[in-house]
N, C-alpha and C positions, 0 to 999 in steps of 0.2 A: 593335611598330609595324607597322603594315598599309599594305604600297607597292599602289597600282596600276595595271597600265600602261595606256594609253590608247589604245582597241582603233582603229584605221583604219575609217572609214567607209563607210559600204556603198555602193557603188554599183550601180544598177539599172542594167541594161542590158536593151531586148527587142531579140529579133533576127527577124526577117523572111525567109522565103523558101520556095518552096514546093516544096523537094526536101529530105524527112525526114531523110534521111541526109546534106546537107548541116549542118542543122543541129546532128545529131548530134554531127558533126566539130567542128563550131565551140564547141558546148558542153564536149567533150571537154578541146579545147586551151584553153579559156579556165579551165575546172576546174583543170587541169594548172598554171597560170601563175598561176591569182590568185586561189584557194580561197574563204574565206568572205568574201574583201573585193568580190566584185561579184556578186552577186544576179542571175543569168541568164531571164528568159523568152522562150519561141519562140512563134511560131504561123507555118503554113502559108496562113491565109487571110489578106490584108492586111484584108479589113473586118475581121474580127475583133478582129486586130491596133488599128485606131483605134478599134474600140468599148473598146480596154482602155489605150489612150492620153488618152481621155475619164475612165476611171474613176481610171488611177493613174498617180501620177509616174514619171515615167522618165528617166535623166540623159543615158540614148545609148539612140539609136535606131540600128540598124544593118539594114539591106535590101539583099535582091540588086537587081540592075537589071529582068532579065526574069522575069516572074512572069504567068500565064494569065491573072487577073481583075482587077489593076491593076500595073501598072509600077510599080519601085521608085520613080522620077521623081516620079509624082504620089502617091504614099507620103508619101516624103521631103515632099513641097510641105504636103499636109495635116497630117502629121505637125508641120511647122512652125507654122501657124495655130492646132494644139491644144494644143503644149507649145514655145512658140517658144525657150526656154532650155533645151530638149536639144539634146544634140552630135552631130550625125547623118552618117553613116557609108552609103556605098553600095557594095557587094559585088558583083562584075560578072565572067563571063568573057571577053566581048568588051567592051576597053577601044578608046574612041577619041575623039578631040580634042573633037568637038562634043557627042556625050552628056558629056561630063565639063563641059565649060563650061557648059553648060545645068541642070547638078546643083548645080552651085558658085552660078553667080547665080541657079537659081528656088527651089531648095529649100533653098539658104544652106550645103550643104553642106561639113561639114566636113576630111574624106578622102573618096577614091576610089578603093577597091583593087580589087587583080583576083584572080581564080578562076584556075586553085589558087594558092594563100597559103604561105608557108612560115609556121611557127607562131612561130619569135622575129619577123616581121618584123609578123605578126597583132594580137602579144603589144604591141609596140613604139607602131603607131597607136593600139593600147586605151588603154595607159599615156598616152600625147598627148590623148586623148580624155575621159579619168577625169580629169584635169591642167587641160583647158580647161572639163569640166565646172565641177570644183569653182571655178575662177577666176569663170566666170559668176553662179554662183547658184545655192543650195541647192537642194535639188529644189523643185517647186511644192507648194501643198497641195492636197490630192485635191479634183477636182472636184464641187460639192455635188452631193448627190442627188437632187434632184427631177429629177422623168422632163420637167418643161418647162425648166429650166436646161440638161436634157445634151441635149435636142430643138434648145434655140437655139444652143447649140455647134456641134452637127452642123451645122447649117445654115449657119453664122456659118465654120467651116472648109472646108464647099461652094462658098461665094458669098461673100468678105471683107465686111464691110458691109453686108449682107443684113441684119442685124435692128438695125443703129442708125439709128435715125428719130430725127428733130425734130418735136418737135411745136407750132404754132403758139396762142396764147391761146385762141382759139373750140375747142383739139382739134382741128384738122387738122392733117394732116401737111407740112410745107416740105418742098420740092425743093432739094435744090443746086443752085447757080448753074450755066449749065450753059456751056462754055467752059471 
């Protein structure tokens, strides 16, 4: 007879921020804590970061706050627009009332933790985070490929609403009411 056990699921995690050795750390301790069951990627650049949020699912997104070429803020925001069923996580060493409220209602975020981290406490909002992923929704399915699909993405995550038009019988385009 042939038993087999039923492996735990992978979760993707990218992580964001742009101090290498940062990440390194985070990679380390999360290695150390949760081996083959979450699937880690980094990047230093946040664009890059959402050109890879565009191409593959991710269950947690996790970003520092201050970062040179975009803020975790509007990271987290877009990130939301492009995989709005990831569990997203902001990583900060200057913690204060109004960036945290403003991460919670614009980017919907899910924790708010602060630099430096102890690693069970790291470990702890991961587990919360993996827990609320799976609760929400399996990952998404990868964004199709055409270079005009991920063109109206990008933009559609730019500007909410930016590419859904009405269109009227003759082919014009209707305005919303406006009020």
């Amino acid at each position: 007879m042939i038993t087999t056990t039923k492996m735990p699921p992978v979760t993707r995690l990218l992580i964001v921020d742009d101090e290498a050795p940062v990440l390194a750390a985070l990679q380390r301790a999360l290695r150390q804590r949760f081996g083959a069951r979450l699937q880690v990627e980094t990047h230093t650049d946040a664009h890059e970061a959402l050109i890879r949020l565009r191409d593959q699912p991710f269950d947690i997104v996790l970003s520092d706050l201050r970062m040179p070429q975009m803020d975790g803020l509007t990271l987290q925001t877009l990130a939301s627009a492009i995989q709005p069923k990831s569990v997203r996580l902001l990583l900060t060493g200057s913690a204060d009332f109004e960036t945290a409220q403003r991460a919670i209602n614009e980017a919907g975020l899910f924790r708010y933790l602060t630099k430096p981290w102890l690693d069970s406490e790291l470990a702890a909002h991961l587990e919360a985070a993996i827990s609320e992923a799976a609760r929400i929704a399996p990952p998404a399915p990868p964004v199709p490929t055409s270079a005009q699909e991920r063109e109206r993405q990008r933009l559609e995550a730019l500007e909410p609403g930016l590419t859904h038009v009405q269109w009227g019988p003759q082919g014009e385009v209707l305005m919303p009411p406006l009020g």
